[in-house]
Structures are given as structure tokens and as C-alpha cells.
LUMPA-567344 format. One record per residue (C-alpha): residue in one letter; x, y, z. Coordinates in steps of 0.1 Angstrom, whole numbers, plus 2048, in hexadecimal, padded with zeros to 3 digits. Layout:
<pts>
aXYZ/...
</pts>
This chain:
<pts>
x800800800/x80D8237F8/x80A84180C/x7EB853801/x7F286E81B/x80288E80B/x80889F82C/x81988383C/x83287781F/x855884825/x8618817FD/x85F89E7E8/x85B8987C6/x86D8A97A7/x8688C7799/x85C8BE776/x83B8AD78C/x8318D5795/x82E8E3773/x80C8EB76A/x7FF8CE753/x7EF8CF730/x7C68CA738/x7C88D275D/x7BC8F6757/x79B8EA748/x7958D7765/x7A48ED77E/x78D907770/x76D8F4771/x7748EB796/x78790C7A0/x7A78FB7A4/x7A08E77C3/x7C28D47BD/x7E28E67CB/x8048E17C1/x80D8CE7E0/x7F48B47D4/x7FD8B37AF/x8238A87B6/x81388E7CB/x7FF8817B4/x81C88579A/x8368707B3/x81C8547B7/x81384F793/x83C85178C/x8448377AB/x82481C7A0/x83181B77A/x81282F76F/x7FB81A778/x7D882577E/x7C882B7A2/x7B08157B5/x78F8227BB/x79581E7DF/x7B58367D5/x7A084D7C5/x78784F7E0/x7A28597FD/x7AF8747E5/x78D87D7DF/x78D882806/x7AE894807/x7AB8AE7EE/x7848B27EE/x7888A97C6/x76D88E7B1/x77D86F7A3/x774880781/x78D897785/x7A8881795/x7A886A778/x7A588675F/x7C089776F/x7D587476F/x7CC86E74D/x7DD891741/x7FA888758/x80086874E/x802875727/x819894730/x83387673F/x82E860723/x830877709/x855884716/x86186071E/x85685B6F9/x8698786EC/x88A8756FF/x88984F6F1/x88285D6CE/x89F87B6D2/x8B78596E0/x8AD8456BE/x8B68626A5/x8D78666BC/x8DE8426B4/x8D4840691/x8EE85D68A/x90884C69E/x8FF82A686/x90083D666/x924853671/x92C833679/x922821657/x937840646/x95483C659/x95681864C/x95281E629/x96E83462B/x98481A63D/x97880261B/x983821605/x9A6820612/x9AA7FB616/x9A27F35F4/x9BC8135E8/x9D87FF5FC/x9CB7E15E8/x9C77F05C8/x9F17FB5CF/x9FB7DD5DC/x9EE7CA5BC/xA007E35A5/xA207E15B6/xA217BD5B1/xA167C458B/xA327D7588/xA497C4598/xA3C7A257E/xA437B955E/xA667C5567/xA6E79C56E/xA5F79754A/xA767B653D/xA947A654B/xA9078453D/xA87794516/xA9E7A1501/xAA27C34FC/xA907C64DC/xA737B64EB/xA797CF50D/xA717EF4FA/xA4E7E24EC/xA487D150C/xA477F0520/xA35801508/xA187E4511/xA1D7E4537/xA16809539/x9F3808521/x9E97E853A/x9EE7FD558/x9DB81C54C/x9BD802543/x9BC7F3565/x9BC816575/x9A2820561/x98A80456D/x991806592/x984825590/x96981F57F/x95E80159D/x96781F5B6/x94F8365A6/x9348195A5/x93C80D5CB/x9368345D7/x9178355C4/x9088175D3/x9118235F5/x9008445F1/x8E28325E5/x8E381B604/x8E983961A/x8C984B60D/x8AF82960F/x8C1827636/x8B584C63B/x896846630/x88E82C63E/x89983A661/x88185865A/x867840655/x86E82A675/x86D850689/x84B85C678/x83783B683/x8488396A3/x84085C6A7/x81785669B/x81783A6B2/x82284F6CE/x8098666C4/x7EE8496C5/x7F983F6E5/x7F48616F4/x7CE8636E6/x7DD8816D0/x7CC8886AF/x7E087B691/x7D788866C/x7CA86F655/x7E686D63C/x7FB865659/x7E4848665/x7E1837644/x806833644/x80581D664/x7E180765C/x7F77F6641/x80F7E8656/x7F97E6675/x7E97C666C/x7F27B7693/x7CE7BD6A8/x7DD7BA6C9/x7F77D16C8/x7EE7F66DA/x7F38056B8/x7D67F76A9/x7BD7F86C0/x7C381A6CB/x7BC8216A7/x79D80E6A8/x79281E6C8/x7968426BA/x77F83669C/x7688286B2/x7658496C5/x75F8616A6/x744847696/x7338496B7/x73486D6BB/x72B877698/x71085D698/x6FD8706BA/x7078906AA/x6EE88A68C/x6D487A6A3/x6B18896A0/x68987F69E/x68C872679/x6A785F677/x6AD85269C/x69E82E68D/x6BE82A675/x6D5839691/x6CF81C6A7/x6D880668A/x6F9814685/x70081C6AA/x6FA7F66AF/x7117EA692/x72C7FD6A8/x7397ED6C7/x72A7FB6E1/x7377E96FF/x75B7EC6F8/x74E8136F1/x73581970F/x749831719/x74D8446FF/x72A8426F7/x71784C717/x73186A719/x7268766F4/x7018736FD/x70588A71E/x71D8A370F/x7008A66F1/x6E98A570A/x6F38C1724/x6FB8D4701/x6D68D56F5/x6BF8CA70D/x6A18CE6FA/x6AB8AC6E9/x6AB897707/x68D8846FD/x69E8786DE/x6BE86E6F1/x6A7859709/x6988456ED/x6B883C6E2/x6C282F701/x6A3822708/x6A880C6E8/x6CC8036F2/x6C37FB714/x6A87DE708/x6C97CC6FC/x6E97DA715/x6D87E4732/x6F57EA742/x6FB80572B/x6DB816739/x6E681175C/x70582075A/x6F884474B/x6DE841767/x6F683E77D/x70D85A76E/x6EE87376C/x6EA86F78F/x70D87579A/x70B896780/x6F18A178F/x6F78A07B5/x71A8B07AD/x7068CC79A/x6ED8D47B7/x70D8D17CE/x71F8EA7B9/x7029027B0/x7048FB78B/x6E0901781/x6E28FA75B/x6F48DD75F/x6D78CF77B/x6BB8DB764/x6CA8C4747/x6D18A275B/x6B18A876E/x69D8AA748/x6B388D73E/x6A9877758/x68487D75A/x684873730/x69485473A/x67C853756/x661855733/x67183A724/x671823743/x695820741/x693831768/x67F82C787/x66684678C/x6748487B1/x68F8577A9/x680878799/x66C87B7B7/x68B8787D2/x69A8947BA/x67E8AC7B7/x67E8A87DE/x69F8B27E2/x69A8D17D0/x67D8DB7E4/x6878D4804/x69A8F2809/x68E9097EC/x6A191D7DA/x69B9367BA/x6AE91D7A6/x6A58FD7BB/x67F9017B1/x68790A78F/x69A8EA786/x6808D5798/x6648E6781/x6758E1763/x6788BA76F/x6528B777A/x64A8C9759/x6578AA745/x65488C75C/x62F896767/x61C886755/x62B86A75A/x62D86C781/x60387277B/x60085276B/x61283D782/x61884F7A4/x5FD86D7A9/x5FF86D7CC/x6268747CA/x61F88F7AF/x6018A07C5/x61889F7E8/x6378B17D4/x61B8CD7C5/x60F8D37EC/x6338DC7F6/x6358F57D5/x6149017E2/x621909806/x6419187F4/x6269317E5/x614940800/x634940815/x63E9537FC/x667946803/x66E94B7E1/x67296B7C9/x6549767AF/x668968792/x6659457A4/x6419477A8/x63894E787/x64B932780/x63691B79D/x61692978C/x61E92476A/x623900772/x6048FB785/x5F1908764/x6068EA752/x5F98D276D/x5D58DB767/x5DB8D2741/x5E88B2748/x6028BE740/x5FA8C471D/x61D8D570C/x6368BA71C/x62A896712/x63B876722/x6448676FF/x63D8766DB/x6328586C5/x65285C6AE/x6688546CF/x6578346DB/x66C81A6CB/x6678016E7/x64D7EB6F6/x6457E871B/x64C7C5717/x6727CF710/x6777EA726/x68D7E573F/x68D7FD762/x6A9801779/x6A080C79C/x6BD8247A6/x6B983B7C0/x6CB8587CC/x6DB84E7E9/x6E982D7D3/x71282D7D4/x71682B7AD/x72D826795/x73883977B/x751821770/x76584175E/x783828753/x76A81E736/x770842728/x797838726/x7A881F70A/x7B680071E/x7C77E5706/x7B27C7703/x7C67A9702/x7AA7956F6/x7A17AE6DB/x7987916C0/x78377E6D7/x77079D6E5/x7697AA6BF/x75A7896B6/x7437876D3/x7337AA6CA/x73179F6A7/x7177856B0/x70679C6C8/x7017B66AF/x6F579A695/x6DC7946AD/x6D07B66B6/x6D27BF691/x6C479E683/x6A37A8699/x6A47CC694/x6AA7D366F/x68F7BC668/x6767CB67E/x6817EB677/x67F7E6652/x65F7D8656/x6507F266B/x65E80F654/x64D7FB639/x6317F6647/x62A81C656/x638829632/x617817622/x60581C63A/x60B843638/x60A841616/x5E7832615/x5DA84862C/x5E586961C/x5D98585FD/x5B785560B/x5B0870622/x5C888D619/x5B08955FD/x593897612/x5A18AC62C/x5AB8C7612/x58B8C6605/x57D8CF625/x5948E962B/x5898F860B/x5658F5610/x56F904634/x580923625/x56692C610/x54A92A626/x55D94063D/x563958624/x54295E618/x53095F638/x53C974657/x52A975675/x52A98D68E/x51D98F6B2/x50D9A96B9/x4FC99D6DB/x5179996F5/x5129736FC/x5339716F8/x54198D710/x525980728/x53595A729/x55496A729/x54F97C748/x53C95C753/x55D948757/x56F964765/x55596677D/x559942786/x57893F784/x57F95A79D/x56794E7B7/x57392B7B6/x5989347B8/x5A992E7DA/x5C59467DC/x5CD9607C6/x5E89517B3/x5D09377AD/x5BC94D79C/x5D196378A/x5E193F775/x5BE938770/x5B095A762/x5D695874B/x5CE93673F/x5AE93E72F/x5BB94A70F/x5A496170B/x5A997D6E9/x5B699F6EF/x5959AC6E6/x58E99C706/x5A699D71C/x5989BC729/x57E9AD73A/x59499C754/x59D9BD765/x5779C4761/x5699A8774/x5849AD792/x57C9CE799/x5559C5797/x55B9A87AF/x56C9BB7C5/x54C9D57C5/x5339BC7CF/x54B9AF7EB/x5379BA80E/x55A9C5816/x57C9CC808/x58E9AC803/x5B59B17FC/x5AE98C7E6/x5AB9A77C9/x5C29BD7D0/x5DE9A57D2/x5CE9937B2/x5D19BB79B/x5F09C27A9/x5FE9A279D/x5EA9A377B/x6009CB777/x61F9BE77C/x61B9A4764/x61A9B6747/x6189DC73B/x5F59D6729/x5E59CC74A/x5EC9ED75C/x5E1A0273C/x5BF9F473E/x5BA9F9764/x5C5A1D75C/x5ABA1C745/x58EA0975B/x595A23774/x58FA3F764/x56FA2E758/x560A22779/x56AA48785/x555A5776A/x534A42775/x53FA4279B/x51AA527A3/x508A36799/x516A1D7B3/x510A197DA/x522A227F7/x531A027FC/x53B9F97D8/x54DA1A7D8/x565A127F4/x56D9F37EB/x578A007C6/x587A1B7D7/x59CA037ED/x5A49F17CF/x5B5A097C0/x5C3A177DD/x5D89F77DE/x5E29F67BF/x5F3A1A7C1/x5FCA107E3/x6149F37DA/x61DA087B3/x60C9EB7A0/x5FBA09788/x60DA2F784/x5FFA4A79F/x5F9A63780/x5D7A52779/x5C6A6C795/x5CDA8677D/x5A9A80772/x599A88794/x592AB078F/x589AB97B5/x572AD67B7/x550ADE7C1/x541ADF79D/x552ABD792/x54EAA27B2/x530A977BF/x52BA877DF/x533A667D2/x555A6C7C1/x560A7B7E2/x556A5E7F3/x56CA4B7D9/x587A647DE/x582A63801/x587A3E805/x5A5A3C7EF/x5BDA567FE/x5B4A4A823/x5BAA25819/x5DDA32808/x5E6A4982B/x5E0A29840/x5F9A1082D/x614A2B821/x60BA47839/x608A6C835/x62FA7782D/x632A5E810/x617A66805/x61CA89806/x63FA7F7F7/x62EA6C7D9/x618A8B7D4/x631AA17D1/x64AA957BA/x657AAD79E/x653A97784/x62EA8E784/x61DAAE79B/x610AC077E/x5FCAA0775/x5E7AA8798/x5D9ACC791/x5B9ABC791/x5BDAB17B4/x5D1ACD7C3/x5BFAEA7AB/x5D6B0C7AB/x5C1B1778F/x5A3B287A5/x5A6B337CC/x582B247D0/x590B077C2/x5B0B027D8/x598B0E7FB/x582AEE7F1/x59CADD7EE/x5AFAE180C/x58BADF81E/x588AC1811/x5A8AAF81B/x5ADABD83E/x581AAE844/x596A8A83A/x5B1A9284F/x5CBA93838/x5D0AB883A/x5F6AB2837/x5F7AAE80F/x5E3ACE80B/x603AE8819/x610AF07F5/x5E8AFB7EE/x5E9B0F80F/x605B21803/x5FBB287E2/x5D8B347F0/x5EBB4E80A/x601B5F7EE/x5E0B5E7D5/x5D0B757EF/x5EEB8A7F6/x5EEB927D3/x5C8B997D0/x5D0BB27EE/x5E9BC37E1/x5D6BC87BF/x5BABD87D1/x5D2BF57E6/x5DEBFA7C3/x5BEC057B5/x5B2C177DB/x5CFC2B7D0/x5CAC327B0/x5A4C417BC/x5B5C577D8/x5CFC667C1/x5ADC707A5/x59BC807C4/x5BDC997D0/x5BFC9E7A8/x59DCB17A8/x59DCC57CA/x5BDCD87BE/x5A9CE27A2/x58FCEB7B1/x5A1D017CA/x5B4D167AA/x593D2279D/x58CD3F7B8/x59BD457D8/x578D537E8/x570D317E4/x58BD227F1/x582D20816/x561D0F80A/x575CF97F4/x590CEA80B/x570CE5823/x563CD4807/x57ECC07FD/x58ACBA81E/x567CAC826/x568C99807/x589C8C80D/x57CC7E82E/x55DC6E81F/x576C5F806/x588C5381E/x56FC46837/x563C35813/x57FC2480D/x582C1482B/x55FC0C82C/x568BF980A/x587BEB81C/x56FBDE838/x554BD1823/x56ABBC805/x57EBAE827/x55ABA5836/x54FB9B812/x56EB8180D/x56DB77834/x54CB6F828/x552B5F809/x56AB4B81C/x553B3F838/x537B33820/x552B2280C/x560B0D827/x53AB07838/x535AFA813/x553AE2811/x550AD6834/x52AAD1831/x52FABE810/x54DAAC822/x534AA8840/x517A96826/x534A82815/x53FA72837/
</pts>
């Protein structure tokens, strides 16, 4: 046993072990690099010390433990390690077998050269004992015979010269040749041991490199070989799932099949989930595949059971929603297809809702959304106890408004039966119940993944396994194609026939159709169908539990936006014939105005109808429409601007619309209070919108209105009017010294004239004008006293007018 401790080993491995490795990143990434340094050169000294041999899962499970890391990524990570160390082992062999090939051919040139100069000393040695023969021959001749003799020797020796050259020429040719097949041939040796390193290391290798290794190849168990099978096996597979879809998945299987698919398990249960988490929206077509391959390897659909639920508890460990929402749809198709318990989507959705979250409840949704129907066919008691928790989840309220849109929208698919998400489309049920197999797994199961089927492993018994599969697939196939044939037969002719026979006489009825519709039109002109209309939102409303309850029933009846109107309508008449205010409604508008823009626009628009006709209804129905809408501008579900239609004055309110108004603005003091209220009132931006209800325009006007709010007790938002009313009547004051003035200065004007005309008179004059002077002035101020007393007046009737109508109103 090795030490599996990192803390307690004492060695400290090598440098080279700490470099970051080629792949690590990706994962390190994906887990935010949960392995340290200090555990990578561990895990780099142990692979080193066991001969790169690969971990026990016992191994991998105490790692696990030590650096809080899944298996996945352990033997991903070894994987990458393992191929960094093989690859440089590989290289520094390949770099020692050029060394060595140059030392043979230096070698191989050194002795050719040796041969050059042996044969020279040969080559002399032979013409010194030529020589050495002639001048014997000389000696023994006569001298006649000497003279032509040497004349002969010395042609001879020119010959022979002449032709070891020529073999010397020849001889260097031949070695040059021999030297340049030796080269290549080296160059060949180093390019396939080079792809085969390359094929080792899972690396990809071009195509006009491969086909010069398959020729020579020929031995099936050697590593070579089936590595180069198993990266076949791998793109078939993949490029097969890529081009699955509803039309063609029936000849997919076939081909699929003809591959073998338990040496390649691995590889193909990895393709389908990477497709899968890719586009969810196709999970129902990669359960009928499996569904299909499970009737003949089921342990082909165990194992990505198995997988899906290890994915998906490290996803909702690791707060990947995306990732839950796929394996969570991908399970509850296979759940469809009775390739999966129907427990197990239950303990899941559980999971999720026992301590909900925004993105808890949304995942389980989305898996009750597809596996519903099915759960209401087999287990509705399961179904209805999971829909009471979502229903507590509501009226707690734990969860935001985005959530509960989502719960409601759901329960509106529930009431259809779930209508838009079917178990099984008829195209995708390729298997009988007979054949369908189940595997009970569970969550708290300890599965297997068995990831080492995603690696290449040499298979010493490579012949023996291939054979086996090949009868395997002959049976599969030999049962399939024929049935399959038969069936595509059989539903080609049968289509055929049909659309032979009745195609025809549905167009013709679509004709005839067309063309009594366009020649007669009929209009309503009765109101039946407003009257059902507002029938069934009647109903609908007085059977409804809860508010959100009947908010996803009023949205579910489709009705046309002629008609949509009438659903604001009806809620605001309900609410009038309520003996009392219920908030039931109010919570029900508000919700309906914060749904979309085109709700609030047409209670904008109801208001300033039910406003316009507010005489003809009772007390009661007043204040409870009042208190209606006093929520709804309460909690901002429709703009405060709509009171600019209220116009508050003596001449334009009657005793019911200040009953109305009454009703509203106390309701609004007692939930927001009098300062934001006053607050709300008197923002910048929309003020000038409520001249109608604070009028400027007219002092009568403004005294009415301030009369009216301080009767309410609300006298607070009326301080801006009490301003405005004091300077109005400074102003009207000052105006009227102005003109007193403008009278005094005429009468002095015309008593100095008077006075210039004779000065016997003048005595009588200035009597005269000084006793008209004084009856001017005791004039004036009797006009002073009496438009005081007048307005003092005015003033007094107006407010016994405003607090007497205020009195009748209350």
C-alpha cells in the first residue's frame, strides 16, 4: 500500500511534476482550481513510482477526501498527466534513435573510406609486381625485342588504369545510392514511430498520415491498431448522434447497432449527454434512442442512469442551474420511456422543494412540466402531495414574483392535463411495454460511473471480443431490419392509401368552408356573447380560492382582445356588490397591472368611466370602488396622474363624487399616511396634472377646496392652496388702494380750481371743499368698511356652503 497521505509523506518530488499541465486549466476552471500545487506533485510522484499505472477506486475515493475533488476530475487530471510523461519519454527515445542512426551512417562512411584506401594499396601492390614481371621478361629478350616490348608494357598499364577507375567510379555510385535508400528508409521508421506515438497519446493524426500505417498494421492486437480502431469507433459514434433527429432516428439505431457498442459505451453515453446538456429541447429523442438500446444492452441504460444522477447531484451541490435543468429533463423523458423508475423524479422534485429557492423551484417546474403526465397516470397521489407543498410555497410567499408566475403558469398546465408537454409523441414510441425494461435507481444509490470506459485500454482478446459482438449485432439486426422494414412498409402504404382517399375530401371541405364564409358574414349585434363572456368571468371569480388562483384562471381563458376588457370590468363590478371591501380584489388588479402595460391602460380607462356615472350608484358600491382604487394607487399598480380627471369645485362634484373622493384619499392616508402622501402630491414632475384637484384658477375654487380637505381631515395637502389663496388677496387689496387713490387725487384736482375762480368765494369754497373732502373721505372708508364686510361675508357663506355640503356628504 502507498502512502495516500500528502501531508504526511516526507519525499518531495521533482520539479518537472509542478509545471502547469496541458488540460488541467479546463478543468481547474470548471472547478475553480480546487487542486493545489502541493497536491499535483503528489499525484505526479505516485503515478511516476507505480509505473503509470492507473488508481484504485478505493485510491480515488481517499483523494476525493483529501483534496475535496470528484473522481471525474482525478482521472481526467491523470489522464492529461499520464500523456504529458509519455509523450516526453517518447521524444527523448526518438531524439536517442536519430542520435544513433547518425552515429550508424558516420559510421558506414568511415568504412567506405577505409575500403577506398585499401583497395588503392591493392591496386599498387598489383602494379608493382606487374612491373616488376615485365622488367624479368626485358632481361631475358633481346634487345631488339626490348624496345618494342616496352612500347607494349606501357599501353597495358594505361588500359588497366583506365578500368580501375572506371569500377571506382561504379563502386562510389552504388554506395551513394545505398546511402540515400538507408536515409529514407530511417525517415520512414521515425515518421510511423512518430504517428504511433501520436496514436498512443490519443492525439489527432491527419489522414494521409494514417493510411501510411493501416498498410503495414495488419497485426490486431498490437496497441497500434486498436487505438486506431478506437478513434474510428469514436467519430462514427459521434457523428452518427450528431445527425439524430425525429425522421431519421429509425435508421440511426440501425447504424448505431452495426457499431460496437459495448467496447464503445463509453464513448457513446458521453456523446448523448454532451448533445444533450447542449440542446435540451431534444431530450425526448435521445430517450427513445436509448430506450431502443436498452431493450437489447440494458446495462447500457443503467449506466447513463446512473451517470445522470451523479450529474445532477454535483449540479444542485454546485449551483449550476442550467446544467440541473438539462439532467432533470433528461431523466424524466427516460422516466417516459420506462427506461426509469417513476420514484426517482419524485425523490428529485422533493429535493428541490424542500428548501425552495428562485432557482430550486424553477428546475423542479420545468421537471414536473415533462414527467406530469406521466406521474398522473401512474402515481396521482405523489403528483397531488408535491403541488400542496408548491401551493404552501405561494401563500408564504418565500419566493420572489418571477417564481410565482412561474408556480401559476404551471398550475394552468396541470388543469390541461398538461396539454403542451405529452409523455411520448407517436413518432418516438419505438418500443412495446412488453420490452421495456425499468431500472429502479434511487438517489441515495452509491453508483457507478465506471469512467475508465471513456478511456482506450488494450484488449488482449481483441479477435474473440469482435466476433462475439458480431453475432449479437446479427441478432439485433436480423430482428430489427426486418421489422423495421416492414413497419416503414407498411405505414408508407398505409399513408399512401390514406392520403389517396381522404386528402381529397378534406380539401374539398376546406373549399366549400372558404366559400361559405366568404359569402355570408354574420354579426352579433345582441350581446349574448359579452353576456357569457362576463358569465364565466363571473364564475370563475366566485369559485376561485385565492387570488392567484383566479388570476391563472381569468389568463387562461383565451379570450380576444376585443374582449379582454371585460375582465377589469367584472372585477371592479364584483367588488361593488361586495357588502364590504374585500382586499381579494385588490390584490387580484394590482397583480393583473403589473403584468402587463395594457392591463393598467384599461383601468385608467374604467376609471374614468365609473367616475363619469358615479351618481347613479349607492353609498356602499361607492366605497368599495373607491377602496379599490385607493389600493391600486396605494401599492403603484396604476400611475397617480389618472385624478387629473376629478375637477373639485362646487359647480362640477355632487354629493356622490365627494363621497367617492372622500373614501379614496382617506383609505390612501391610512396605509401610506399624510406626509407621503403629501410627498406624492407634490412632486415636480406630475403637479400640473392635479389643477383639477388643487384649483389656482378661481379663489372660490381653492376656499372650496381647502374647505373641503380640512372637513376630511386631511387639511395637511391643502398648505400650497392656503398660500396661494393669501397672496391672491393681497393682491386684490392692493389693487383696490390703487384705485381709492386714483379717486382722491380727481377730488384735490377740482377744489384747486374751484378756489382760482374768485377769492370772495374762496372762504365759501375751502368750507366747501373742505367739507367735501371729509364726506369723501368718510366715503371712502365707508367703502373700505363695506367691500371688507362684503368679502368677510362672501367668505363666511362660502365656507357654511363647503362645510354644509361636506356635512351632507358625510
Amino acid at each position: 500500500m502507498t502512502n495516500t497521505n500528502p501531508r504526511k509523506r516526507k519525499e518531495t518530488p521533482s520539479n518537472e511534476n509542478s509545471d502547469q499541465l496541458p488540460g488541467f486549466e479546463i478543468i481547474g476552471k470548471s472547478y475553480d482550481g480546487k487542486i493545489t500545487e502541493e497536491q499535483k506533485n503528489y499525484i505526479g510522484s505516485w503515478i511516476k513510482k507505480h509505473k503509470y499505472e492507473s488508481p484504485t477506486k478505493d485510491l480515488l475515493d481517499s483523494w476525493n477526501k483529501q483534496f475535496s475533488v470528484d473522481n471525474s476530475v482525478l482521472v481526467q487530471y491523470l489522464e492529461t498527466y499520464k500523456k504529458k510523461i509519455q509523450s516526453e519519454n517518447e521524444s527523448k527515445e526518438n531524439e536517442k534513435k536519430k542520435e544513433d542512426a547518425s552515429v550508424k551512417v558516420t559510421e558506414k562512411e568511415n568504412e567506405s573510406e577505409k575500403g577506398k584506401e585499401k583497395e588503392k594499396e591493392k591496386e599498387t601492390k598489383e602494379k608493382q609486381t606487374s612491373n616488376s614481371k615485365s622488367s624479368s621478361l626485358s632481361n631475358s629478350s633481346s634487345n631488339s625485342s626490348s624496345s618494342s616490348g616496352s612500347n607494349s608494357n606501357s599501353n597495358s598499364n594505361s588500359d588497366e588504369e583506365n578500368e580501375t577507375k572506371k569500377k571506382q567510379k561504379k563502386e562510389a555510385k552504388q554506395q551513394r545510392k545505398q546511402l540515400k535508400i538507408e536515409k529514407k528508409k530511417m525517415k520512414e521508421e521515425q515518421e510511423k514511430e512518430e504517428i504511433k506515438g501520436m496514436l498512443n497519446n490519443g492525439l489527432y493524426v491527419p489522414p494521409w498520415k494514417l493510411k501510411k500505417i493501416q498498410q503495414e498494421i495488419n497485426d490486431h492486437q498490437t496497441k497500434e491498431y486498436q487505438r486506431m480502431m478506437w478513434d474510428a469507433l469514436n467519430k462514427s459514434i459521434n457523428g452518427l448522434i450528431n445527425k439524430l433527429n425525429v425522421s431519421n432516428i429509425k435508421y440511426i439505431i440501425v447504424e448505431i447497432f452495426s457499431e460496437n457498442l459495448i467496447r464503445g459505451s463509453g464513448i457513446f453515453i458521453r456523446s448523448i449527454m454532451t448533445a444533450q446538456e447542449a440542446a435540451p429541447k431534444f431530450s425526448d429523442i435521445y430517450s427513445s434512442l436509448i430506450s431502443v438500446v436498452n431493450t437489447k444492452l440494458p446495462e447500457i441504460g443503467e449506466l447513463i442512469l446512473s451517470r445522470l444522477i451523479n450529474k445532477f447531484l454535483r449540479s444542485f451541490k454546485h449551483n449550476m442551474k442550467q446544467r440541473a435543468i438539462a439532467c432533470s429533463r433528461f431523466i424524466s423523458h427516460l422516466v417516459n420511456q420506462k427506461v426509469c423508475h417513476e420514484l426517482l423524479p419524485l425523490q428529485i422534485i422533493t429535493l428541490l422543494i424542500e428548501n425552495p429557492t428562485d432557482d430550486s423551484i424553477e428546475v423542479a417546474i420545468q421537471m414536473l412540466k415533462e414527467v406530469g403526465q406521466t406521474l398522473l397516470e401512474i402515481i396521482p397521489k405523489g403528483l397531488s402531495a408535491i403541488e400542496d407543498q408548491l401551493r404552501e410555497i405561494l401563500n408564504e410567499e418565500q419566493v420572489n414574483f418571477k417564481t410565482q408566475y412561474i408556480i401559476e403558469n404551471y398550475f394552468g398546465v396541470r388543469k390541461k392535463s398538461f396539454e403542451g408537454y405529452p409523455s411520448v409523441i407517436p413518432e418516438l414510441n419505438l418500443v412495446h411495454e412488453d420490452d421495456q425494461i425499468t431500472h429502479e435507481l434511487m438517489l441515495d444509490d452509491e453508483l457507478d460511473e465506471k469512467l475508465q470506459l471513456n478511456i482506450f485500454k488494450l484488449d488482449e482478446n481483441y479477435d474473440e471480443n469482435e466476433k462475439k459482438y458480431k453475432t449479437i449485432k446479427a441478432e439485433i439486426l436480423g430482428e430489427s431490419e426486418s421489422s423495421s422494414n416492414s413497419e416503414d412498409y407498411s405505414s408508407g402504404s398505409g399513408d399512401g392509401s390514406e392520403s389517396g382517399s381522404g386528402s381529397g375530401s378534406e380539401n374539398e371541405y376546406d373549399q366549400v368552408k372558404n366559400e361559405n364564409s366568404e359569402q355570408v358574414k354574420i354579426e352579433d349585434r345582441t350581446d349574448t356573447d359579452k353576456t357569457n363572456i362576463r358569465r364565466t368571468i363571473y364564475l370563475t371569480i366566485m369559485s376561485s380560492a385565492s387570488f392567484e388562483e383566479c388570476g391563472h384562471k381569468l389568463l387562461q381563458l383565451k379570450l380576444r382582445e376585443s374582449d379582454e376588457k371585460e375582465i377589469p370590468n367584472m372585477i371592479i363590478q364584483c367588488c361593488s356588490q361586495e357588502r364590504t371591501y374585500l382586499k381579494f380584489y385588490g390584490l387580484l388588479g394590482s397583480r393583473f397591472c403589473k403584468l402587463d402595460v395594457k392591463w393598467q391602460l384599461m383601468f385608467d380607462d374604467l376609471f374614468n368611466e365609473e367616475y363619469s356615472k358615479i351618481h347613479r350608484y349607492e353609498t356602499n358600491r361607492l366605497r368599495n370602488i373607491a377602496k379599490f382604487y385607493a389600493y391600486l394607487l396605494q401599492t403603484q399598480s396604476i400611475p397617480l396622474t389618472i385624478l387629473s380627471r376629478i375637477r373639485l369645485s362646487k359647480e362640477e362634484t355632487t354629493a356622490s363624487s365627494r363621497i367617492f373622493i372622500k373614501e379614496m384619499f382617506q383609505e390612501m392616508a391610512e396605509f401610506l399616511g399624510i406626509p407621503k402622501l403629501n410627498s406624492m402630491f407634490k412632486d415636480p414632475e406630475i403637479y400640473h396634472q392635479f389643477s383639477g384637484l388643487f384649483p389656482t384658477d378661481d379663489p372660490r375654487n381653492t376656499r372650496f377646496a381647502i374647505n373641503f380637505f380640512t372637513s376630511i381631515e386631511l387639511g395637511a395637502l391643502t398648505n400650497q392652496l392656503r398660500e396661494n389663496l393669501d397672496r391672491v388677496s393681497a393682491i386684490e387689496y392692493l389693487k383696490k388702494q390703487a384705485e381709492l387713490e386714483k379717486s382722491s387725487s380727481g377730488s384735490s384736482s377740482s377744489s384747486s380750481s374751484s378756489s382760482s375762480s374768485g377769492s370772495g368765494t374762496s372762504s365759501s369754497s375751502s368750507s366747501s371743499s373742505s367739507s367735501s373732502s371729509s364726506s369723501g373721505s368718510d366715503s371712502s372708508s365707508k367703502s373700505d368698511s363695506d367691500s371688507g364686510s362684503s368679502s368677510s361675508s362672501n367668505s363666511n357663506s362660502d365656507s357654511s356652503e363647503s362645510s354644509s355640503e361636506s356635512a351632507e356628504s358625510d
